[in-house]
C-alpha positions as CSV (number, residue, x, y, z in Angstrom):
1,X,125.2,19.2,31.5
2,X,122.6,21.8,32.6
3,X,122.3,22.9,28.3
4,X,121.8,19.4,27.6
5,X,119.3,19.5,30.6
6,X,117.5,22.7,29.5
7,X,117.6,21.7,26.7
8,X,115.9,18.3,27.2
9,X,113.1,20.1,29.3
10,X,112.4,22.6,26.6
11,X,111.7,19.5,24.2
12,X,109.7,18.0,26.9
13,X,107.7,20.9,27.0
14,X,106.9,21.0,23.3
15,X,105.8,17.6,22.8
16,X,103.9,17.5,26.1
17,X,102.2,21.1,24.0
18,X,102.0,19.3,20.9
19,X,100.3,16.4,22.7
20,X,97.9,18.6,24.6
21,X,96.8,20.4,21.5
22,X,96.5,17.0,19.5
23,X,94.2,15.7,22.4
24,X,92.6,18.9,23.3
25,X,91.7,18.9,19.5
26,X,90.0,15.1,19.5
27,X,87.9,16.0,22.4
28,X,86.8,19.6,21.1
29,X,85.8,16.8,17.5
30,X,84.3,14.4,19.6
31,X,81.8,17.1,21.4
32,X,81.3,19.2,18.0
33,X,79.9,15.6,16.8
34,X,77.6,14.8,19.8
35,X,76.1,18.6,20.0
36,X,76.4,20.0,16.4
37,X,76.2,17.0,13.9
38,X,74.4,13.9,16.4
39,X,72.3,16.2,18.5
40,X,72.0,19.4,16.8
41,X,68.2,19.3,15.9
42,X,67.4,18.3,19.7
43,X,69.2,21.2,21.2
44,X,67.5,23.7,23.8
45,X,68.6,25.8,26.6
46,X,68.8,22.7,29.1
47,X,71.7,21.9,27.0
48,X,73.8,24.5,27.6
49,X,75.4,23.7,31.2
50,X,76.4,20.3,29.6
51,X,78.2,22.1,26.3
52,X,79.5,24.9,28.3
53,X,81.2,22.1,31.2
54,X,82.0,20.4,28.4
55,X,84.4,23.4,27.1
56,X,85.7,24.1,30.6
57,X,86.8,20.0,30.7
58,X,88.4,20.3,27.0
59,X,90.6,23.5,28.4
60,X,91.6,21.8,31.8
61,X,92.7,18.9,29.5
62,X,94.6,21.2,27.8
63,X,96.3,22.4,30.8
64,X,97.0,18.8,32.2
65,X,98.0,17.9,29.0
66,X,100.4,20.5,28.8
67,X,101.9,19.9,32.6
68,X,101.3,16.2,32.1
69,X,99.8,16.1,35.4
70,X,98.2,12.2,35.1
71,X,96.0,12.2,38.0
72,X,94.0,15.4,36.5
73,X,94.0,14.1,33.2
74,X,92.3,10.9,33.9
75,X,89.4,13.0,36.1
76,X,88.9,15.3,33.4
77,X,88.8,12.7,30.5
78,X,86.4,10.7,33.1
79,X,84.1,14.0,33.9
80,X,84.2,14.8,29.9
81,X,83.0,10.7,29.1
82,X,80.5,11.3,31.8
83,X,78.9,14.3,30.2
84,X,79.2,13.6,27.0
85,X,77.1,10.2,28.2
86,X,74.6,12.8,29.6
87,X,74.1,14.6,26.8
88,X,73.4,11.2,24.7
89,X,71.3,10.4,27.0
90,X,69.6,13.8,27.0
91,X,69.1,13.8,23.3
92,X,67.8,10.3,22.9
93,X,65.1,11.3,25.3
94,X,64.4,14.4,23.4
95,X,64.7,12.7,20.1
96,X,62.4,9.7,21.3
97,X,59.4,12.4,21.9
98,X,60.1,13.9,19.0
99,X,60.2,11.5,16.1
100,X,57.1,9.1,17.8
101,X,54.1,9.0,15.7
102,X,51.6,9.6,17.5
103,X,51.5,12.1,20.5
104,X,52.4,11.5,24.2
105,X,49.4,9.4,25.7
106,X,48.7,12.4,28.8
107,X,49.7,15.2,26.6
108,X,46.4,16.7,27.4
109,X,47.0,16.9,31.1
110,X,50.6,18.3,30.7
111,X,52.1,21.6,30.1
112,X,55.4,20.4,28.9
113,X,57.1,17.0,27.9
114,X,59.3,16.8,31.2
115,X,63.0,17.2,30.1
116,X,65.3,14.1,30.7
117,X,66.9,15.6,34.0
118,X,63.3,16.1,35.4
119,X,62.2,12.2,35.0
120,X,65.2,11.2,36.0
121,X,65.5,12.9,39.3
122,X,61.2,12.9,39.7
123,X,61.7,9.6,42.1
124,X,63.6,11.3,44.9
125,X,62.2,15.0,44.3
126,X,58.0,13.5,44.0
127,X,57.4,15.5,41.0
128,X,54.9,13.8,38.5
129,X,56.4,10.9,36.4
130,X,53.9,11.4,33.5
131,X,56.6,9.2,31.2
132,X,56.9,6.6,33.8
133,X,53.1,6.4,34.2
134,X,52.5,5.9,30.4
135,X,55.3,3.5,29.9
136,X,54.5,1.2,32.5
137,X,50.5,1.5,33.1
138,X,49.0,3.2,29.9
139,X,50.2,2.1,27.0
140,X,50.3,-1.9,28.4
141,X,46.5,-1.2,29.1
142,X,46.2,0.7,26.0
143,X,47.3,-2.5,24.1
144,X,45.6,-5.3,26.4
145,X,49.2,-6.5,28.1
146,X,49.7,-6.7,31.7
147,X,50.8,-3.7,33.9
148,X,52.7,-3.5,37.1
149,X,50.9,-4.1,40.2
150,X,51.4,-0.4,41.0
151,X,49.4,0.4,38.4
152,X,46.1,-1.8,39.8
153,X,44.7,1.3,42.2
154,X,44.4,4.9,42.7
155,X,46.8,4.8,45.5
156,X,49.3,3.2,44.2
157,X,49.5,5.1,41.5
158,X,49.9,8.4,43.2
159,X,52.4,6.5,45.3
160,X,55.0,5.4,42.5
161,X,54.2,8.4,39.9
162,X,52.1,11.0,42.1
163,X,50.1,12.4,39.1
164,X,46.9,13.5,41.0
165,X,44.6,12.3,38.7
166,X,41.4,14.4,40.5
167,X,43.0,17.3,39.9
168,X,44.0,16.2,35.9
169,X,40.4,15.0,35.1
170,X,38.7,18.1,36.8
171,X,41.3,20.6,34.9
172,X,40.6,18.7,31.4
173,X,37.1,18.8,32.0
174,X,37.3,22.2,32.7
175,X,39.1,23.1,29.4
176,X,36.4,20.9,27.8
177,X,33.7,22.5,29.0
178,X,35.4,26.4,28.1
179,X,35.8,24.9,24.6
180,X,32.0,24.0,24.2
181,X,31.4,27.0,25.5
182,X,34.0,29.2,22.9
């Protein structure tokens, strides 16, 4: 009976291998698709965590594939869903300031387009919420809608999107004035 036992934990073995490479493979397809084919032209540096945790997830798959450990396998395959929704996420925004037609209303008074991560955490940290502030008080005052009520004063503004707008116009009338000069 132990031959028969071996035996029957050997084949175990293999097909729990066979499965983990089969699985291993469709999540290694699924991220080539959203990095290389869906998000390829959106790439940058800020990226790279995401792909590279990404990998690390697709190998401990492998691993708790190949021990069939269930309880590892559903956190992995949640972690991988919940980067992979990231990254989406991430390249949308990128994609979004990229194929507009016109420029970014307060490109002037920026240095860079604030990367996904930044204007979503830019709540709780106080950074300036440049996006925010165009979506919701610019552009509806741009076109003649209606704004938020937070977008009625100065302090109110600096309150929900703390762009300090003394410092923006006197820095963009600074620049204005070294280009009359030039």
């Amino acid at each position: 009976m132990s031959i028969e036992s071996e035996k029957l934990q050997e084949a175990n073995e293999n097909l729990n291998q066979k499965i983990g490479i089969g699985f291993t493979a469709l999540f290694a397809l699924i991220g080539v698709y959203v990095y290389f084919i869906y998000g390829f032209a959106y790439l940058d540096i800020t990226s790279l965590p995401y792909m590279g945790t990404y990998i690390a997830l697709c190998a401990f798959l492998y691993f708790s594939l190949k021990s069939f450990d269930v309880l590892k396998i559903l956190g992995i395959t949640l972690l991988a869903g919940i980067i992979l929704i990231f990254s989406v996420a991430k390249t949308n925004w990128q994609k979004q300031y990229y194929e507009t037609d016109e420029p970014f209303m307060f490109q002037a008074h920026i240095e860079d387009y604030p990367s996904w991560e930044a204007n979503l955490v830019s709540p709780i940290t106080g950074q300036k919420n440049w996006v925010a502030f165009a979506n919701e008080c610019g552009k509806p005052a741009q076109e003649g809608r209606s704004y938020r009520k937070e977008c009625s004063s100065y302090s109110s503004i600096l309150g929900r999107y703390n762009p300090d707008m003394n410092f923006e116009l006197d820095e963009y009338l600074a620049r204005m004035r070294h280009t009359a000069i030039l």
